[in-house]
Steps between C-alpha positions, in 0.01 A plus 500: 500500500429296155193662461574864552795410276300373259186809555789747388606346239175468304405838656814619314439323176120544486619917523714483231320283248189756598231294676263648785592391848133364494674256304822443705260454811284242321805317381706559841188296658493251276859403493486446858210315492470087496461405173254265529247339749565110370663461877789234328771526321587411126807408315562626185776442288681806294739386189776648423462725267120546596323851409373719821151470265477177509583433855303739573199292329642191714360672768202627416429128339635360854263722665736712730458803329125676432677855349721418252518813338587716872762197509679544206479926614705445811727296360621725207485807739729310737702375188472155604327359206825416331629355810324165539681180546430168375452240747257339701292726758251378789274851530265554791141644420598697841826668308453851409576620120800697606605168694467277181641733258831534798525088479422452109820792436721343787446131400377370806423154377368186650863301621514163492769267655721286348747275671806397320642138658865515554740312224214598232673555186384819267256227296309394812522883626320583168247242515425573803440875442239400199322225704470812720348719218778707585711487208547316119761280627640453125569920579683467820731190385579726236566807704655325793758273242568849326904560594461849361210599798718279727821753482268815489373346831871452671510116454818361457376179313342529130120443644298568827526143602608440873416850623163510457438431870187247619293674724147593473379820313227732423424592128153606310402341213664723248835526554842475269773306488762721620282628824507149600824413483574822663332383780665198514873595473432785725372293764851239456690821522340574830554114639863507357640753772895686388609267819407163277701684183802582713484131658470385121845648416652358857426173318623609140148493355344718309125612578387275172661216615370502812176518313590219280569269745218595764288420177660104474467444888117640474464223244626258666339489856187597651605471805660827651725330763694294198560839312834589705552164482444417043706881495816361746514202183484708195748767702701196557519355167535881330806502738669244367398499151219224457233534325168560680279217282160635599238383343286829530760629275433283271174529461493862488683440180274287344280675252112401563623227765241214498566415909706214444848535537764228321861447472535624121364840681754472760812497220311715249698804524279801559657855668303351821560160502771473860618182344698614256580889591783553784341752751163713476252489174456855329237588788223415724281232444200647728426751749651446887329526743661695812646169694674363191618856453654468858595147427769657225637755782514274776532145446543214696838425618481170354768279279228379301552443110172288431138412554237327432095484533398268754175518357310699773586820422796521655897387418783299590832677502784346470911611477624196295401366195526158677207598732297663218506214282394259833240776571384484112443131541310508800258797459510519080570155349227282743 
C-alpha cells in the first residue's frame, strides 16, 4: 500500500515538474530498491540543525548510498528533504530509499533505556541522563528546577521535583529537556490514579503534600515493608504538631553537601531543615517511588512517634520518647 502510495505520488510530481515517465519508472525502481549490498547495518548520527546535503554525504561517505544524486531527486519530489530529524539512526543496507527517507522524516531513532532509581532527586536524575549520553545534565537541572515550566506543566509545587516518576524509559540520543520531563510526569500522572487524589482529600492532604512526604519516607528506608510503617510516624507527629526532624531534610538543604552530616546542620535553619520548621518543607526532597506513594494513603495503624536505624537497614519504632532514647542507646550510641 506504501509503495503504490508512494508510485503516485512521484508519478504525480514527476508530471507536473515535466519529466518523462522513463524517468518516473527508473526512479520508481530505484526507490524501492535496497540501497546497498554491505548486508549490515550502520549508525549514523544527524545534528540538529544538519543540511539534507550533508547527510546526504554521510551516507554516501558511510557507504549506504551508491546514487546520491537519484537520492537527493526522490526526496525533494516527495518533499521530504526538509523533513529530516536529528538523532541517532541504525540503517540496514537491506532498507529501501523510500524506507530510509520514511524513518530519517519520522525520527525513528535508535532508543536507549534509562532507569531512574526511586527517591533520586532531579541532580542524580540529571547525572544520570548525561552518564547516559542522553542529556547535558547542567540543561535538565535547569529545566526541571524552572517553576515557570513547572506551572505550564500542571505542577502544583515551584519545580518538577517529586513527580518525575522512577521507572525505566526509552529516549534517543537527541532529545530536549521538556520531552523528558514530559515523559516523566506523564507517566506519575498515570501511577497517581483520581481514586489516590480523592483518598488524598479524605485525609486533608493535598496531592503535593502527599508528594512531599512520600519523598521524606523514600529517603528514609529502603525497605518497602517499613514505608507504611516511617509514614504512620511522620502522620503521627504532623497530627499533633511535632516536628518531623528528618535528616534527609536536612540534607536536601544543604548546598553542595559534603556527606557528613553534624549538629550545627541540624539547627542551621534552612526552608528544609524538619528541625526547626513545624510541618512539611516547601516540597519534595526526591522522587517516590509507588510504595512510599501508598505508604502516604494508607499507613500503618500504628501509635508510633519515633525511630531509629538499627543499623541493618531496617528501624526500631518506638511510641515514647522513653523507649526511643533506650533504643538510641542500644542500636546508635554502642
Amino acid at each position: 500500500m506504501l509503495k503504490k502510495a508512494t508510485g503516485l505520488i512521484i508519478v504525480i510530481l514527476l508530471v507536473v515538474g515535466g519529466l518523462t515517465v522513463g524517468s518516473y519508472v527508473i526512479l520508481n525502481q530505484y526507490g524501492n530498491t535496497p540501497i546497498s549490498d554491505l548486508k549490515r547495518d550502520v549508525i549514523i548520527q544527524i545534528r540538529s540543525g544538519q543540511s539534507f546535503r550533508d547527510t546526504v554525504k554521510q551516507l554516501t561517505d558511510s557507504g549506504l548510498l551508491h546514487n546520491s544524486k537519484k537520492f537527493r531527486l526522490l526526496a525533494r519530489i516527495r518533499r521530504l528533504d526538509t523533513k529530516i530529524q536529528a538523532g541517532e539512526y541504525n540503517i540496514s543496507s537491506r532498507i529501501t530509499p523510500n524506507e530510509l527517507l520514511n524513518n530519517l522524516s519520522t525520527g525513528k531513532t535508535i532508543l536507549y533505556s534509562v532507569t531512574i532509581p526511586e527517591g533520586y532527586n532531579v541532580y542524580q536524575i540529571g547525572n544520570l541522563l548525561e552518564n547516559k549520553e542522553v542529556l547535558d545534565s547542567e540543561v535538565f537541572v535547569a529545566a526541571a528546577l524552572s517553576s515557570a515550566r513547572a506551572r505550564k506543566a500542571g505542577i502544583e509545587g515551584n519545580s518538577f521535583e517529586g513527580y518525575l516518576f522512577p521507572d525505566t524509559y526509552r529516549f534517543p540520543k537527541v532529545i530536549d529537556a521538556d520531552t523528558v520531563l514530559k515523559a516523566m510526569t506523564n507517566r506519575f500522572r498515570e501511577v497517581f490514579i483520581p481514586e489516590w487524589e480523592k483518598r488524598a482529600g479524605s485525609i486533608r492532604f493535598s496531592l503535593h503534600e502527599v508528594v512531599t512526604l512520600a519523598s521524606i519516607v523514600e529517603k528514609e528506608t529502603g525497605d518497602p515493608s517499613e514505608r507504611p510503617l516511617i509514614a504512620a510516624v511522620f502522620l503521627n507527629r504532623l497530627k499533633r504538631g511535632m516536628r518531623l526532624e528528618s535528616d534527609p531534610t536536612v540534607i536536601y538543604g544543604i548546598e553542595d553537601f559534603n556527606g557528613n552530616l553534624t549538629r550545627k546542620d541540624l539547627v542551621t535553619y534552612t526552608p528544609y531543615n524538619t528541625y526547626r520548621i513545624k510541618g512539611l518543607p516547601p516540597g519534595p526532597i526526591s522522587n517516590p517511588g509507588l510504595d512510599s506513594l501508598k505508604s502516604i494513603l494508607n499507613p500503618k495503624d500504628k501509635q508510633y512517634l519515633y525511630f531509629v536505624s538499627k543499623n541493618n537497614g531496617t528501624h526500631y519504632f518506638s511510641r515514647t520518647i522513653k523507649e526511643h532514647n533506650r533504643a538510641v542507646t542500644r542500636y546508635q550510641k554502642r
